[in-house]
N, C-alpha and C positions, 0 to 999 in steps of 0.2 A: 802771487800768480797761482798758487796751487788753492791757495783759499776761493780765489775766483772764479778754478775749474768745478769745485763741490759744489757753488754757488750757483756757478750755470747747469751742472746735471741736477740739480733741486729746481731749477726755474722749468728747465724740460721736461721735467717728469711732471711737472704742472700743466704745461702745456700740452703733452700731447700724452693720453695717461695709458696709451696703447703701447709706448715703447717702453712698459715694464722692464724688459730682459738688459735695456741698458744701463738700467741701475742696478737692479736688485739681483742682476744673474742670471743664466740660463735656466739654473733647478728649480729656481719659486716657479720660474714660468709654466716649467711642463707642470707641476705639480698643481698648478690651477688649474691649466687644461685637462688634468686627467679628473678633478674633485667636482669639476663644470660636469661632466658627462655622466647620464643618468643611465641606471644599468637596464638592460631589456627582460622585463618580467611578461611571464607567458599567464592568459587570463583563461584557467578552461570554461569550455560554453554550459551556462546555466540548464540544467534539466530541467526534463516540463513538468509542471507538476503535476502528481498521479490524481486522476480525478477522481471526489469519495464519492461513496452511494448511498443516498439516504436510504436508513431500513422505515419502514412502510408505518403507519402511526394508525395503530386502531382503535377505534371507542372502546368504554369499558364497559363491560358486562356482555351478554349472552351472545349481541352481533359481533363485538370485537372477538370472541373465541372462536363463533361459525369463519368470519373471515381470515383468522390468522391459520385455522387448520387448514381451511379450502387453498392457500397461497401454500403451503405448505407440500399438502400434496398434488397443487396443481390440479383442482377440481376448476375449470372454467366453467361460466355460465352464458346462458344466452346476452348476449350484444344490447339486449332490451335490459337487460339490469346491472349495475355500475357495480355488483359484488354480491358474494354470496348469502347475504344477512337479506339484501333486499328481495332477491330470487324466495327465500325462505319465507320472508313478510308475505309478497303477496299473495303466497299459497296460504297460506295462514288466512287472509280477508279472503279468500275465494272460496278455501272449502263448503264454510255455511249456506255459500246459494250455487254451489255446484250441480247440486238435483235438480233446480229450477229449470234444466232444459232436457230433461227426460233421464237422467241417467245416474244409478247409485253413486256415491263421493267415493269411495275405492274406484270405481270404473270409471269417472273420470279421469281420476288425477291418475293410471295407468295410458286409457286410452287418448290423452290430450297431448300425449309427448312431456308429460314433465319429469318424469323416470328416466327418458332419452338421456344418453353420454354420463356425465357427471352427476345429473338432476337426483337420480337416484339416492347417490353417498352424500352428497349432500344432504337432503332432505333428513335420512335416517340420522343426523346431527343435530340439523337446525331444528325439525320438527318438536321432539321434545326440549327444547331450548325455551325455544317461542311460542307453539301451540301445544303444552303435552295433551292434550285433550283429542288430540287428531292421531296421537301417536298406532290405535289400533287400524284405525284407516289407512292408515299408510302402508302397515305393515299387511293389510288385507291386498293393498293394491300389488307390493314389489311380488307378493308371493301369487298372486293371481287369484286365491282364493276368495271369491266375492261376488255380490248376486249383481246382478247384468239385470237393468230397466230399461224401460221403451218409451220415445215418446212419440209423438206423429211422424210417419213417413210409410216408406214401404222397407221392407226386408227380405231377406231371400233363407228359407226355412234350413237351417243344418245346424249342427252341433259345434262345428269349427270354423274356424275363420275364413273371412273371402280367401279363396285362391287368387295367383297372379292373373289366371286367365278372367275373373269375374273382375278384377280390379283394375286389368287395362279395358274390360269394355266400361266399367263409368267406375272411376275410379271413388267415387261416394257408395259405393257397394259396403251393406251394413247386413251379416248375419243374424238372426235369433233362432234360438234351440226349440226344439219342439217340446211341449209343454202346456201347462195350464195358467194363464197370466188375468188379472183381476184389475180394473179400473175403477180409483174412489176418486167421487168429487158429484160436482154440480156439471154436470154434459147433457146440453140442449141439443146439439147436431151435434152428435159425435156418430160417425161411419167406421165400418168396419168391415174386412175380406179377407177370405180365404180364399188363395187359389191354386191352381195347378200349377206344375212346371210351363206348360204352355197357356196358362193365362185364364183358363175357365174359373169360373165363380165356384166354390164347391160350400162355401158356407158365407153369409152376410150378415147385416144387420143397418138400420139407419136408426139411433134414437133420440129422440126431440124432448125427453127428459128423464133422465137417471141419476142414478146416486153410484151403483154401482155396476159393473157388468163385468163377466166374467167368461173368457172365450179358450177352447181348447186347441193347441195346435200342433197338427199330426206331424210324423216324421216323414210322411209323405207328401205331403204341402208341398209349395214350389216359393211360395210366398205371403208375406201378411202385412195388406196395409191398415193403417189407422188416419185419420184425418177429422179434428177437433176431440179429440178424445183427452183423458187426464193421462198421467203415465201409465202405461204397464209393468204390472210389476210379479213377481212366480205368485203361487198363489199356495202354494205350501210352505 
């Protein structure tokens, strides 16, 4: 009988394999249940990652230096050039035919705006970089020191620059100093006047062919046009 009872709690434990505890005990049982349950681990939240910055990769040689100083101290240039090397360049291809539209290379590259803001400290970088050959010109231009050419138009005779009041009536208001100015070239119609502040002719000329011509103009003048003529230029 009692071998029969071991027999049938081994058939039961076969049979239903959930009633552990009545074989084997109350303590295996909890001790399953407690090795079954998995303990609660805390995950902290992943940080974002810090985003890098690429540092800025410049050519090598004379442009990569103009650019890496101008980013440096924050020299920006006009919107018209992608950096400071190229702002430099095309001053550099533009000086040689700067004259070509009446006006010495110092007084253009002052009076065109490329001195404006930054243009300036820039240039006194790049120039000798890229063109040193333009280096006295420039330095003619920043310092103002440098001879002022004429080419067709009219002008309004004085020694200093338009005022406000002459630049809000036509804002293309262009002075020249009074002086002795000389015209070389081949000029078939080339005209010329002097006149008063209020408009009178006080000296002219029309001539259908010269080489040279040569015109004085008073401090008293009001104005002096030119119209097909070569440049003016002082003539001292």
């Amino acid at each position: 009988m009692r071998a029969m009872r071991g027999a049938g709690c081994a058939v039961s434990g076969l049979a239903a394999v959930v009633l552990v505890s009545g074989c084997g005990g109350g303590e295996g049982g909890d001790a399953g249940a407690k090795a079954s349950s998995s303990p609660t681990v805390s995950v902290s939240p992943t940080p974002d990652p810090v985003p890098t910055v690429e540092e800025p990769v410049y050519p090598a040689g004379p442009e990569g230096d103009i650019d890496r100083l101008a980013d440096e101290k924050g020299w920006a240039v006009d919107e018209l050039y992608s950096s400071a090397s190229e702002f430099v360049a095309d001053i550099c291809e533009s000086l040689p035919e700067s004259a070509v539209e009446g006006a010495s290379r110092p007084q253009w590259l002052a009076e065109s705006g490329n001195l404006d803001g930054a243009g300036a400290d820039i240039l006194k970088v790049g120039v000798p970089k890229l063109c040193p050959k333009w280096t006295k010109t420039l330095n003619q231009a920043v310092s103002g020191d440098y001879e002022r050419w004429f080419g067709n138009g009219t002008y309004v005779v004085s020694s200093k620059p338009p005022t406000d009041e002459q630049l809000a009536e036509d804002e293309d208001t262009v002075t020249i100093p009074p002086g002795t100015y000389r015209a070389k070239g081949s000029m078939e119609d080339c005209y010329w006047e002097r006149t008063s502040e209020s408009g009178e002719i006080i000296d002219n000329n029309f001539a259908t062919s010269a080489r040279v011509i040569t015109v004085t103009i008073a401090a008293s003048d009001g104005q002096f046009t030119s119209e097909g003529c070569e440049v003016w230029k002082p003539a001292g």
